[in-house]
C-alpha positions in Angstrom: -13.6 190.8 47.3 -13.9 190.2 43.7 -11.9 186.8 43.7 -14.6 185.2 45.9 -16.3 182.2 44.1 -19.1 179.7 45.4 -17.6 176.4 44.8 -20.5 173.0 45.0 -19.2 171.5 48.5 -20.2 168.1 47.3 -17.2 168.1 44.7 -14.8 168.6 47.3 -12.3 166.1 45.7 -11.7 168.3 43.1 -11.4 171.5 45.3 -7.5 171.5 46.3 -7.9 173.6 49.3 -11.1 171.5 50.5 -8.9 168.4 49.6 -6.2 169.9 51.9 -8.6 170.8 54.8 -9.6 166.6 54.4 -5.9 165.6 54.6 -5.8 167.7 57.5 -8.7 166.2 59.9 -7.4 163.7 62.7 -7.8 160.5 62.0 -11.2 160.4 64.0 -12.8 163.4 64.1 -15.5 164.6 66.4 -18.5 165.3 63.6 -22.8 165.8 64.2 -25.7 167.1 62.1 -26.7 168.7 65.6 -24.9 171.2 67.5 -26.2 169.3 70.8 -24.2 166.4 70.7 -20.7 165.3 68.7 -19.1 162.1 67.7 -16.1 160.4 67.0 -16.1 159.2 63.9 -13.3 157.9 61.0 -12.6 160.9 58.7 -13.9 159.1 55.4 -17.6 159.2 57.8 -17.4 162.2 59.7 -16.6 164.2 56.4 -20.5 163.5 55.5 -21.4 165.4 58.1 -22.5 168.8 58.8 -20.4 169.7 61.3 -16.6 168.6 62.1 -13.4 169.2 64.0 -11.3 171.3 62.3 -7.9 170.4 63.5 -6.0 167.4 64.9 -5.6 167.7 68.9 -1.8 167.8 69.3 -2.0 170.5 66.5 -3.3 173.5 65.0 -3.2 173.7 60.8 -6.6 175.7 60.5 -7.6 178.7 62.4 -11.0 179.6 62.8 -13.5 182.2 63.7 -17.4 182.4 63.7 -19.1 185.9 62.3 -22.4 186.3 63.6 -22.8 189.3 61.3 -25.4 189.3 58.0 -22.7 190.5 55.7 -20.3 188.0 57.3 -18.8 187.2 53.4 -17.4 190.3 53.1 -16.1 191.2 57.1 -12.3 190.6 55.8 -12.9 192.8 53.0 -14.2 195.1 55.0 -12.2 195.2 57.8 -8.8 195.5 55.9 -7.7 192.0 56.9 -6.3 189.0 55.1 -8.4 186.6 53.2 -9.3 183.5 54.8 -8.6 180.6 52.8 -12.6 179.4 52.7 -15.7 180.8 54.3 -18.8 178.5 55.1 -22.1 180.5 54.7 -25.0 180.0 56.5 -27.7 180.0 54.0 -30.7 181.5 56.1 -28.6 184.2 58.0 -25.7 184.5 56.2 -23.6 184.0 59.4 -20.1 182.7 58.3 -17.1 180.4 59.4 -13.9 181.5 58.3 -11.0 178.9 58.3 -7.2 180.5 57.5 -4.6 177.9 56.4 -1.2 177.7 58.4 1.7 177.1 56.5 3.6 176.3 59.9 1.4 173.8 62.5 1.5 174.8 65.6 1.9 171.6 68.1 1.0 171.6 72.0 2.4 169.4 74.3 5.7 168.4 76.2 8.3 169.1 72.9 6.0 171.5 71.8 7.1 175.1 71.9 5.0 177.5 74.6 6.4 180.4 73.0 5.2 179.1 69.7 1.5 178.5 71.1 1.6 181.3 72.5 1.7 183.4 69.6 -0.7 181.0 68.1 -2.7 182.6 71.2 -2.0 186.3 70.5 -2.5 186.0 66.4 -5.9 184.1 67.2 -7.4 186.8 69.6 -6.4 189.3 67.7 -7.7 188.2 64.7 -10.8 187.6 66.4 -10.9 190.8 68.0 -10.2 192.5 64.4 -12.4 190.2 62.6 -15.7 190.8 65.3 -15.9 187.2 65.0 -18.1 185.8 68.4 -15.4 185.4 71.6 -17.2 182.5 72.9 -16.5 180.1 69.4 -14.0 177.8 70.5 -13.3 176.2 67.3 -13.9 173.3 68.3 -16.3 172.5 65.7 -16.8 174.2 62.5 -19.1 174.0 59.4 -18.2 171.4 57.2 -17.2 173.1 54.0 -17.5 169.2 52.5 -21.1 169.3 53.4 -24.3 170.6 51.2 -25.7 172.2 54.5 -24.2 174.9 53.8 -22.6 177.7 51.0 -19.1 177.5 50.3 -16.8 180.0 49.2 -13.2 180.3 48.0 -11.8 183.9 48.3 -8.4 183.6 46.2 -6.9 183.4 48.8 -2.9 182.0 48.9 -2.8 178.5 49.7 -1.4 179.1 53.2 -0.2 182.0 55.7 2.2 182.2 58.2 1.8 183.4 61.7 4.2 186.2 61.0 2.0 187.4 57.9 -1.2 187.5 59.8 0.2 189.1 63.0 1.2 191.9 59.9 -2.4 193.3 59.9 -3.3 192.9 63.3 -2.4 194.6 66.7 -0.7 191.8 69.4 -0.7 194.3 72.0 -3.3 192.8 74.1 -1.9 190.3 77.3 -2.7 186.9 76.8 -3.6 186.0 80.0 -3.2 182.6 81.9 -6.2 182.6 84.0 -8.6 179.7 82.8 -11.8 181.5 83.1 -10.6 184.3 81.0 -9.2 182.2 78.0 -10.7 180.7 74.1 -9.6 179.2 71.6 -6.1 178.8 71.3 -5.5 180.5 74.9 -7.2 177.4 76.5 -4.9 174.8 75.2 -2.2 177.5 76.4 -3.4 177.8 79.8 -3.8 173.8 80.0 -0.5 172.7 78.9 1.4 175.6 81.0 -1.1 174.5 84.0 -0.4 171.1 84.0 3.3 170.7 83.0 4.1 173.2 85.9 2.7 170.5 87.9 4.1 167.7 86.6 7.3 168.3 86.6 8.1 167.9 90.4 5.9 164.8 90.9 8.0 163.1 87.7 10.8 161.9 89.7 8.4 159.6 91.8 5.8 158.7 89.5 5.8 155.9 86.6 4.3 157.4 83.4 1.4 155.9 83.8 0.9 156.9 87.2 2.0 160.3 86.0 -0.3 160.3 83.2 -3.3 159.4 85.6 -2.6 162.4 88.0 -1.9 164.8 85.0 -5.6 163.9 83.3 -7.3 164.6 86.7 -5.3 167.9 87.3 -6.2 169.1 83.6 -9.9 167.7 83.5 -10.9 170.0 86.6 -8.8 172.8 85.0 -10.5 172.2 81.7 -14.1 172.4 83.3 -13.1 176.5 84.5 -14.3 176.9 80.7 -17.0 178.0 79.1 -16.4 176.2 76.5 -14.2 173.3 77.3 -11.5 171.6 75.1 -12.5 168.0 73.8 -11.6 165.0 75.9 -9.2 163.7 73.4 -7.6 167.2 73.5 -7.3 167.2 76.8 -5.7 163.8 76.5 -3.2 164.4 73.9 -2.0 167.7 76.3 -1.6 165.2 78.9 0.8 162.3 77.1 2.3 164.7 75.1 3.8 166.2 78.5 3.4 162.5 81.1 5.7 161.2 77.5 8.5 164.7 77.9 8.4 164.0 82.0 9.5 160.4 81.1 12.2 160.9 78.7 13.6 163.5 81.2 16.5 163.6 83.3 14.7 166.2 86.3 17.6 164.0 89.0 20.3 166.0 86.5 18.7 168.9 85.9 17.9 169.8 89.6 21.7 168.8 90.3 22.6 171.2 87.4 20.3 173.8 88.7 21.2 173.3 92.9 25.0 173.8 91.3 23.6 176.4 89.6 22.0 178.4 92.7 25.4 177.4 95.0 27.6 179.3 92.5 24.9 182.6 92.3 25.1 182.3 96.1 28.8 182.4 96.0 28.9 185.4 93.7 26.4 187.3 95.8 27.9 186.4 99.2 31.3 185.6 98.5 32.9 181.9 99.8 33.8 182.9 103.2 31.2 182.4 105.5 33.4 182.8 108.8 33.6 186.3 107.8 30.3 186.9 107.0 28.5 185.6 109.9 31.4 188.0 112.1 30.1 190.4 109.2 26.2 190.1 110.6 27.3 190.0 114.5 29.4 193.3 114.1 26.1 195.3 111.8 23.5 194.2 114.6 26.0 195.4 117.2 26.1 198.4 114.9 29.3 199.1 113.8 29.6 201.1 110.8 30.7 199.4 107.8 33.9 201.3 106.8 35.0 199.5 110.1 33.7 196.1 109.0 35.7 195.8 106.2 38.9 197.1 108.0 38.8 194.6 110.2 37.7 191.7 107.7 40.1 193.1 104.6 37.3 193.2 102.9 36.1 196.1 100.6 32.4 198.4 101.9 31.1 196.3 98.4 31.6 192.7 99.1 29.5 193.7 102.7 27.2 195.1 99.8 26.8 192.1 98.2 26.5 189.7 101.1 23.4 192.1 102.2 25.1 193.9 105.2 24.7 197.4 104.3 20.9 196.7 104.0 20.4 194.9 107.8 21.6 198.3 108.8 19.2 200.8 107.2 
């Protein structure tokens, strides 16, 4: 708690962690001076005003939460939990945005790992969760710790954490769970991309990539609108090519040949290669004759009629 130091927002230049958080805006940002309405702007603009998008939309580098809590400069301290890298103040509440640095972006989309966003996910509600921070902040808009609006602090914070170090203070026990109108933050994009690339996979074989990318933005628009607080359009976009561009580059003809050849040879292990015997296999159980006598007859052992499902017709 000790380490935390007002900085002037205005020399953000000079600030290396506020100079970071600049590298790291899109290249047009969504920015306003009013929570109502949002803009896309060129970083260089939207960095003048009071509130902007933290993180690119293929890609997460900053997480962030929103502490609706007086004391909100000291919940981390508090609380036990690691220092976020900066923390915007609201002057007339003291209400507080806190940003945490990633060492390792998280991407979304077709080459993207799910597995990866989805402990992007889990970390993210349960830091929000441990934090108190408000459930309904999507993040898609935070103070602009580049703006005079509001106070700005640094915390000493390291430059950076990894997932792996957060998740260390916090309990991932809670289900991340898939169903749109129970998902924020992070878990939307989750629940998007594994919504829509389910989806698109069968109609790639027919469907040019434009065609396919057409289909997917309808699918994921309607999806998107199950939120409260919906994901930006030019999220939503990125989701959308980033999968419509992994359909493209795809084999699916090869890989359902690998996986038909795949099922064949699972149905040969179960059920065995002769199917002259099975079929006299099922005549003789719905006749009932016992299965000791099956296999006699067949030369077959009581376990291969196990496997092919016989013993089961006759329970």
């Amino acid at each position: 708690m000790y380490a935390i130091k007002q900085i002037d927002p205005t020399d953000w230049q000079n600030v290396s962690t506020l100079a970071q958080f600049y590298e790291d805006l899109a290249t047009n940002p969504y920015c306003t001076n009013d929570k109502g309405f949002s803009y896309i702007r060129t970083k260089s603009h939207a960095i003048k005003h009071a509130y902007i998008q933290p993180n690119r939309p293929n890609v997460c580098r900053w997480l962030v939460f929103d502490i609706d809590d007086p004391q909100a400069l000291f919940t981390y301290h508090d609380k036990g939990l690691p220092r976020p890298q900066i923390i915007i103040k609201n002057p007339e509440n003291g209400h507080a945005h806190y940003a945490y640095k990633l060492t390792t972006p998280v991407g979304e989309g077709g080459k993207s790992s799910t597995k990866a966003l989805k402990y992007l996910s889990s970390v993210q509600h349960a830091l929000r969760l441990a934090l108190g921070a408000d459930r309904s902040y999507g993040g898609n808009l935070i103070k602009n710790p580049c703006h005079n609006a509001h106070m700005v602090y640094m915390t000493g914070a390291k430059p950076s954490y990894e997932l792996a170090e957060l998740a260390e203070h916090l309990d991932l026990q809670s289900p991340i769970k898939t169903d749109a109108a129970n998902d924020y933050g992070y878990g939307r994009n989750f629940s998007v991309f594994e919504h829509v690339r389910h989806q698109a996979y069968p109609l790639a074989e027919t469907h040019s990539y434009s065609a396919l990318e057409s289909v997917l933005t309808g699918i994921a628009n309607e999806y998107n609108q199950r939120f409260d607080e919906p994901l930006f359009p030019n999220e939503i976009k990125h989701i959308v090519r980033s999968i419509a561009r992994y359909c493209s580059k795809k084999d699916f003809t090869a890989s359902h040949k690998t996986w038909s050849e795949l099922q064949s040879h699972r149905s040969k292990m179960r059920w065995g290669d002769n199917t002259d015997k099975q079929k006299q296999a099922r005549i003789w159980a719905s006749e009932g004759m016992k299965i000791g006598v099956i296999a006699e007859r067949l030369s077959i052992s009581p376990r291969t009629l196990t496997r092919w499902g016989i013993q089961k017709k006759l329970k």
